[in-house]
Legacy VTK file of the C-alpha trace (Angstrom):
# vtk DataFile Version 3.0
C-alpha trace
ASCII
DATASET POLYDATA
POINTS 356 float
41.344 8.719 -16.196
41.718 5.209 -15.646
39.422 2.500 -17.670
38.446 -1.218 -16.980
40.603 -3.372 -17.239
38.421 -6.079 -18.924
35.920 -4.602 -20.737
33.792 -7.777 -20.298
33.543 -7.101 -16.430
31.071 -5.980 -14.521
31.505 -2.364 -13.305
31.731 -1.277 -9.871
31.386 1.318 -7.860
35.236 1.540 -7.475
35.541 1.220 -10.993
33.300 4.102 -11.371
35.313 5.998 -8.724
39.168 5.144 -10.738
36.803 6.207 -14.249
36.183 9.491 -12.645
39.715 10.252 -10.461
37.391 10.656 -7.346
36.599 8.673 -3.989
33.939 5.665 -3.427
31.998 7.972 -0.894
31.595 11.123 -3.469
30.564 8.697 -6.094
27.896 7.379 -3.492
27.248 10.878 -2.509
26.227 11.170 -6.485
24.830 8.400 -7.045
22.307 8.302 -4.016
21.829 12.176 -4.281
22.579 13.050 -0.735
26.064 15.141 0.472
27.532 17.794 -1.377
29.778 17.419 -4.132
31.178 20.052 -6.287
29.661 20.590 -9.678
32.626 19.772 -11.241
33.425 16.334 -9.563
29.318 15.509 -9.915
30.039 15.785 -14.031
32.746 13.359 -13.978
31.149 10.943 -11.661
27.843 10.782 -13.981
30.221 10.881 -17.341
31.867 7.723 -15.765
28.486 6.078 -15.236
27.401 6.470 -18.336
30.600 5.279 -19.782
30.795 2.309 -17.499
27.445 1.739 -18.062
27.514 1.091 -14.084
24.025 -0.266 -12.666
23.536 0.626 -8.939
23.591 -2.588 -6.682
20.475 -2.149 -4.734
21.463 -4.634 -2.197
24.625 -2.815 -1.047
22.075 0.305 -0.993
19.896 -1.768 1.120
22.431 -2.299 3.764
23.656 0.413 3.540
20.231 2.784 3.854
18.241 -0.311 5.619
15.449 0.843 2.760
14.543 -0.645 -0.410
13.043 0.873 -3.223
11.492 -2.509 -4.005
7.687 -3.953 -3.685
6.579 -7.493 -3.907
3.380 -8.864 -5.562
2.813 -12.200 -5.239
-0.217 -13.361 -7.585
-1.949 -16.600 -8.205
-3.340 -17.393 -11.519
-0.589 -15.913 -13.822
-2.832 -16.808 -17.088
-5.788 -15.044 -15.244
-6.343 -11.594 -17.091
-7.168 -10.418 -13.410
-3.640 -11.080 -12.342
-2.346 -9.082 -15.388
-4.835 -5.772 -14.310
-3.637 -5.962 -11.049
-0.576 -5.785 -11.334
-0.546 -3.248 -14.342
-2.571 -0.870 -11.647
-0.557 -1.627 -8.187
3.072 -1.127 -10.579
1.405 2.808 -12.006
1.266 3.695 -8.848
5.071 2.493 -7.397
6.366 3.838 -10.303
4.963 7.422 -10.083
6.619 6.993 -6.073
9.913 5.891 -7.318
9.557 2.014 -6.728
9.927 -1.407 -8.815
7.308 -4.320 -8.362
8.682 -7.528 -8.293
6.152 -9.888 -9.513
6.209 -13.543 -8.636
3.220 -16.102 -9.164
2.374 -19.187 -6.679
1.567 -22.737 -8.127
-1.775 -24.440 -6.324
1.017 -25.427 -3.720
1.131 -24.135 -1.091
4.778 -24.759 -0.482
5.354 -22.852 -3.541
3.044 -19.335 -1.651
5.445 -20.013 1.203
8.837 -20.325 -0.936
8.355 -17.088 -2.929
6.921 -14.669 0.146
10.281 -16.120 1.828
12.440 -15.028 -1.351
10.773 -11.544 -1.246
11.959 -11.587 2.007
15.321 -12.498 1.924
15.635 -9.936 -0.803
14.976 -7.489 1.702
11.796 -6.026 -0.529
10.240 -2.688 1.307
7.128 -4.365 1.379
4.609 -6.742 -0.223
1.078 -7.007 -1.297
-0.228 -10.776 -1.690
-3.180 -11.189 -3.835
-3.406 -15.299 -3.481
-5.676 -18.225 -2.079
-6.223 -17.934 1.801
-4.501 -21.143 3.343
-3.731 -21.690 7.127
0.281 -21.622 6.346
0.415 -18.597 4.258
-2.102 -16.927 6.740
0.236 -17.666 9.408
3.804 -16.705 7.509
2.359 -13.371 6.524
1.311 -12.919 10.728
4.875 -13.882 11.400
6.036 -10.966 8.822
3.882 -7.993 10.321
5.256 -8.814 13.819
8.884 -8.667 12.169
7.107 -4.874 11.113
7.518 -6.298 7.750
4.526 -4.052 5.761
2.062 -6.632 4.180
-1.109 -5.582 2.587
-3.746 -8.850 1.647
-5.708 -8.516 -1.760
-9.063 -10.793 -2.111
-8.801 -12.481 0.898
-8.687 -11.706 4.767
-5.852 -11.662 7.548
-7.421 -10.728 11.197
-4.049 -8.398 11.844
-3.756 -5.004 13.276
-0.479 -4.253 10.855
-2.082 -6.178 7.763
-4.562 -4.486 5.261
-7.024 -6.383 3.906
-9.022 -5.290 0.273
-11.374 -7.343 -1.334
-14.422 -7.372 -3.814
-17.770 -8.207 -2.652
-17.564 -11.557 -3.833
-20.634 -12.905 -1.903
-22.952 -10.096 -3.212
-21.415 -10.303 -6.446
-22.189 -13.612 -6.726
-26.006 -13.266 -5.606
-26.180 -10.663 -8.169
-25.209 -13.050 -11.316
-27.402 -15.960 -9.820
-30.186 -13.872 -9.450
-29.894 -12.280 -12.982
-30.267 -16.069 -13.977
-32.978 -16.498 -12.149
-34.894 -13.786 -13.153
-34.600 -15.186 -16.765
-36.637 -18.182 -15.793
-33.952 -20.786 -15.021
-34.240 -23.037 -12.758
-31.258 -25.766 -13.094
-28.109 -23.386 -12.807
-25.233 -25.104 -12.224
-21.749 -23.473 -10.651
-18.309 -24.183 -12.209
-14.926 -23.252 -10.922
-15.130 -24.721 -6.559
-16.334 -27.862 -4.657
-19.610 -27.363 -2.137
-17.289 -28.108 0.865
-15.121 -24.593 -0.416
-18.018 -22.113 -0.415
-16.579 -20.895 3.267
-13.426 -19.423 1.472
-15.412 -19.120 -2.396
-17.371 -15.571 -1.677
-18.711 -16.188 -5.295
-19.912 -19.724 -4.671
-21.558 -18.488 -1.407
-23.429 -16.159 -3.165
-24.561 -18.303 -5.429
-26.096 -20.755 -2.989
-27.561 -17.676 -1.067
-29.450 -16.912 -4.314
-30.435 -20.575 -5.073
-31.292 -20.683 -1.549
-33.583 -17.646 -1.036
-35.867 -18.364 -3.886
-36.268 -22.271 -2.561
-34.311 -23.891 -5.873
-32.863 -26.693 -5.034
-29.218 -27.076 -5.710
-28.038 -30.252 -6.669
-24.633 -31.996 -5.466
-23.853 -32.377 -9.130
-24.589 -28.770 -10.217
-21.320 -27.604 -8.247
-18.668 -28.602 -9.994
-14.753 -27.731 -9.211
-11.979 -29.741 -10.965
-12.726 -33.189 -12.243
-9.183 -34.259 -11.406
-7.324 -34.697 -8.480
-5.535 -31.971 -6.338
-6.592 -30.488 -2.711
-8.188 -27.251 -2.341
-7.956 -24.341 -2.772
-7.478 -24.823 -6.416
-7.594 -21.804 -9.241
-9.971 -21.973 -11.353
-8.832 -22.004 -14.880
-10.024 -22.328 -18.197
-9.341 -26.183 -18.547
-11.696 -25.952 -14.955
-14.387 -24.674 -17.126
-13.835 -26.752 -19.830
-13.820 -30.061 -18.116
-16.669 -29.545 -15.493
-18.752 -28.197 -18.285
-17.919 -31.528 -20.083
-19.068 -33.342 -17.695
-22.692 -31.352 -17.190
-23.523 -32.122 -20.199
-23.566 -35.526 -19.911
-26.059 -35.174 -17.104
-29.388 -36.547 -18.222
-30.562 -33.203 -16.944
-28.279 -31.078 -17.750
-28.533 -27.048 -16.470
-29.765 -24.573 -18.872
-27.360 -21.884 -17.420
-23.795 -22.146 -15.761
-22.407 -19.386 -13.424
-18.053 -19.517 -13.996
-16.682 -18.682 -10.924
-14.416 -15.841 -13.122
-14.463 -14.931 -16.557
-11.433 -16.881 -17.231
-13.588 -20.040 -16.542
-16.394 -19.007 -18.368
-14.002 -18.915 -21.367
-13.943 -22.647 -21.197
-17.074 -22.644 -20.509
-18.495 -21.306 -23.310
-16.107 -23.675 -25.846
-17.241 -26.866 -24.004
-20.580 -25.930 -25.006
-20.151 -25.093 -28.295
-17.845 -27.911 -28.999
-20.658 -30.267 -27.955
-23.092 -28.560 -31.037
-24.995 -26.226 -28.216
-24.923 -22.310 -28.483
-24.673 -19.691 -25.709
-26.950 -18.166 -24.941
-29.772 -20.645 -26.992
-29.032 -23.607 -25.461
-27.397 -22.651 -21.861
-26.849 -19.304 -20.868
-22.970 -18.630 -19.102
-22.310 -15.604 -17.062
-19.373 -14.967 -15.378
-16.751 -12.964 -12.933
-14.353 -9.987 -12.949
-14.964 -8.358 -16.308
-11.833 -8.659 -17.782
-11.293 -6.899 -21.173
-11.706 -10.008 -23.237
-15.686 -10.538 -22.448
-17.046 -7.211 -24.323
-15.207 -8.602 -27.311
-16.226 -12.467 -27.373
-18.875 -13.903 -29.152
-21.472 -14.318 -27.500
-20.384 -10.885 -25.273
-20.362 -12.072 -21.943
-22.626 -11.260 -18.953
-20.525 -11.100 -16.200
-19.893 -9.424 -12.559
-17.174 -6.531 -12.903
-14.942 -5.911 -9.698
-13.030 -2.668 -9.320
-9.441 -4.670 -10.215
-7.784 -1.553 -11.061
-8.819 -0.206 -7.629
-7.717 -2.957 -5.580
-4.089 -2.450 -7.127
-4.116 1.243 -6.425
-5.203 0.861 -3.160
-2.751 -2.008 -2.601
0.262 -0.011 -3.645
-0.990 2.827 -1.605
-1.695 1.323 1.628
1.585 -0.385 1.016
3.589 2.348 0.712
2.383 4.175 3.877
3.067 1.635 5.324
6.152 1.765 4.279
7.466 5.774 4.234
5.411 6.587 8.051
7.666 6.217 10.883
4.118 6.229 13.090
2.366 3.171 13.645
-0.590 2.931 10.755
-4.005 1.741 11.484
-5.296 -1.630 10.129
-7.276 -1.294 7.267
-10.058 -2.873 5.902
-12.184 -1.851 2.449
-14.818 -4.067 0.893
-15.864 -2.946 -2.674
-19.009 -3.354 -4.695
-19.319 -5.250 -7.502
-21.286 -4.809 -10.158
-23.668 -7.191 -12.705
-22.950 -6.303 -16.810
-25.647 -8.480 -18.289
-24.405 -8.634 -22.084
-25.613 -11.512 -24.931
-24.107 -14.884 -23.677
-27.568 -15.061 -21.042
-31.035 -14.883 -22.384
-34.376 -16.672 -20.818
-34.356 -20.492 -21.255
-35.951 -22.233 -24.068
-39.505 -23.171 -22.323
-40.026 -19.801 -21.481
-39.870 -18.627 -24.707
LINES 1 357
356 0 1 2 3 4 5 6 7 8 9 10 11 12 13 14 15 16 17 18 19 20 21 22 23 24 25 26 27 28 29 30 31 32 33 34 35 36 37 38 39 40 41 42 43 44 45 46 47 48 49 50 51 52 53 54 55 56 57 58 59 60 61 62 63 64 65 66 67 68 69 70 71 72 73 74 75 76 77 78 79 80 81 82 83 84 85 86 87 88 89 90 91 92 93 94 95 96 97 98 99 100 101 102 103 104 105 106 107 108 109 110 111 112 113 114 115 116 117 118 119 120 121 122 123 124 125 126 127 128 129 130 131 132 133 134 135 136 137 138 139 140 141 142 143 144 145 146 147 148 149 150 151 152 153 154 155 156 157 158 159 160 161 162 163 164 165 166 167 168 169 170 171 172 173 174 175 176 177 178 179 180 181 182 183 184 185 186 187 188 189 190 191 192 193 194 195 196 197 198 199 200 201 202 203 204 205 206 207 208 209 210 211 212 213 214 215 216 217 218 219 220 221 222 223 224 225 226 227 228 229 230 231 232 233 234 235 236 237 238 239 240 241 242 243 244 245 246 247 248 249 250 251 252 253 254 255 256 257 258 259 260 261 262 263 264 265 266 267 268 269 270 271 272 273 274 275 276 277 278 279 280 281 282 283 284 285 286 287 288 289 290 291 292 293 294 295 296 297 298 299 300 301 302 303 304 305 306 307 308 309 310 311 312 313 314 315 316 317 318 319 320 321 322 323 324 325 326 327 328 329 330 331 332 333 334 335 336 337 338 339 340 341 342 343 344 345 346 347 348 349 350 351 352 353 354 355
C-alpha cells in the first residue's frame, strides 16, 4: 500500500483509493454505502480512512447525489436564550434523521437576512427553517426559494405560500394574558418595553397588550410604549440593553408606571437591573413580567412572571416539517400551526403599592 506523500496534505478520495490498492468508485461505493463490494476490499477501504483520517467532501456528494444531508437555521437574536432552545430542539431531531444544522444568525439588517439565506443556498443546504423578523425582502427571497422547490419552513412569523410552513406562538393572546395578569393586580399605568406603537402590526405581543389596555378602557399613553431609545429602523430585536435603556428612561417620567410588560424575557432582564440600579425593587416598587420562559427566569431574583411558549416544540416541528419536505417526492401540503401560550405568574409581579 501506497501512503501520502505529504503527510501535511489533505486526503482525498484518490488518496484513500492508492491507501487501500482499490478504485475511486469502490471507495465511493464504501463510503456512501450503496453497490456491492467484497468484504475483503470494504476492510481495506475503511482501514485507509481511518488511517488517512479522510473526511467525506459533502459537496462532491452533493453533485454527485443532488441531496444534501445539510439543514439551515437562520436565527435572529443570537444572545436570546430563545435562539439557543430552538435550535438545541430543531438540531435533536436532524440528528436522530442523519442531518447537520447549520446555524447562522442575522444582524437587525436586513441585508445581512438576505446575505446568509443566499449562502445557505449556494451551499446547496437540503433545506432551511428561518426563525427571524418578517421584512418585505426576506418575505419575498424566501417566495422566490419555494418556487425554485427549495423546502423552507417560517418560525414566529408568517409567509402566505402554498410550499412554505408557517409555526408560531400565540403571541397576541400571550400578550393579553400578561397584561391582564397586571391588571388584575390593580395597576393601572403599565408601560410596554421592547417595540414602537407604529410596530404592533408585526409585534403579536405588543398587540396584545394594547388589546388588554384597550378592553378594560385604560388609557395607554404614547410614552408608555417604549422600543429603542436610539436610532435604527424597525424591526429591531429587542435586547437586554432595549430593556435597560427604555426602562431608564420611564423612570424619569414624572409618572412613572408601576408595572412594565418586556416584550421577552431577555428584555425583562434589563428591565429588572434598570430598576434596581435606580434604588427601586421588583416587585415593591414596579412589578416586570415578561416573554418566552427561558430557563434563566425560575432562577432570578425576583423569579420572574412571564408568558412560556412551547420553544422546544416549534424546533421539533420545524425540523419535522422540514424534512418531509425534504425526503417526499409528492407535493406536501402547506402548513400552518398556531400554539398556545401560557401565563407563569412567579414573584417579580405583586399588586401596586396603593392597593395594599
Amino acid at each position: 500500500m501506497k501512503t501520502l506523500s505529504h503527510s501535511t496534505a489533505v486526503p482525498t478520495i484518490a488518496d484513500v483509493a492508492r491507501e487501500a490498492g482499490t478504485t475511486i468508485t469502490t471507495v465511493s461505493r464504501v463510503i456512501n454505502n450503496s453497490g456491492y463490494v467484497h468484504i475483503s476490499k470494504r476492510k481495506a477501504v475503511l482501514e485507509a480512512v481511518e488511517k488517512l483520517h479522510y473526511i467525506p467532501n459533502a459537496n462532491a456528494r452533493v453533485l454527485k447525489t443532488k441531496r444534501s444531508r445539510a439543514l439551515g437555521l437562520v436565527i435572529g437574536d443570537l444572545l436570546n436564550p430563545f435562539s439557543v432552545q430552538l435550535a438545541h430542539s430543531m438540531q435533536t431531531v436532524a440528528v436522530d434523521r442523519g442531518y447537520t444544522t447549520f446555524v447562522a444568525s442575522a444582524s437587525e439588517d436586513v441585508r445581512s437576512e438576505l446575505a446568509v439565506i443566499e449562502s445557505f443556498q449556494r451551499q446547496r443546504l437540503a433545506g432551511m427553517v428561518v426563525a427571524t423578523l418578517a421584512t418585505p425582502e426576506s418575505d419575498a427571497m424566501l417566495a422566490r426559494l419555494a418556487e425554485h422547490k427549495v423546502p423552507v419552513v417560517v418560525v414566529g412569523r408568517t409567509i402566505d405560500h402554498p410550499a412554505i410552513d408557517n409555526i408560531s406562538a400565540n403571541h397576541r393572546r400571550g400578550g393579553a394574558l400578561a397584561t391582564q395578569h397586571l391588571i388584575g393586580l390593580g395597576h393601572r399605568r403599565i408601560a410596554f418595553v421592547g417595540a414602537e406603537r407604529d410596530e404592533a402590526a408585526h409585534v403579536g405581543r405588543l398587540r396584545g397588550y394594547l388589546d388588554a389596555m384597550e378592553a378594560v378602557g385604560l388609557p395607554v399613553l404614547d410614552d408608555h410604549v417604549v422600543g429603542h431609545t436610539g436610532t435604527g429602523h424597525s424591526p429591531r430585536y429587542s435586547t437586554k440593553l432595549t430593556g435597560y435603556q427604555a426602562t431608564q428612561h420611564l423612570l424619569r417620567m414624572p409618572t412613572r408606571p408601576t408595572a412594565i410588560f418586556a416584550r421577552n424575557d431577555h428584555t425583562a432582564t434589563g428591565v429588572i437591573q434598570a430598576v434596581q440600579e435606580a434604588g427601586l425593587t421588583v416587585p415593591d416598587d414596579i412589578s416586570v413580567a415578561g416573554f418566552d420562559n427561558i430557563p434563566l427566569t425560575a432562577l432570578m431574583s425576583p423569579s420572574l412572571t412571564t408568558v412560556s411558549q412551547p420553544t422546544e416544540e416549534q424546533g421539533r416541528l420545524a425540523a419535522e416539517f422540514l424534512l418531509s419536505r425534504i425526503e417526499q417526492s409528492a407535493p406536501v401540503a402547506r402548513r400552518e400551526v398556531l400554539l398556545d401560550c401560557h401565563l407563569i405568574v412567579r414573584s417579580s409581579t405583586s399588586r401596586p403599592r396603593t392597593y395594599r
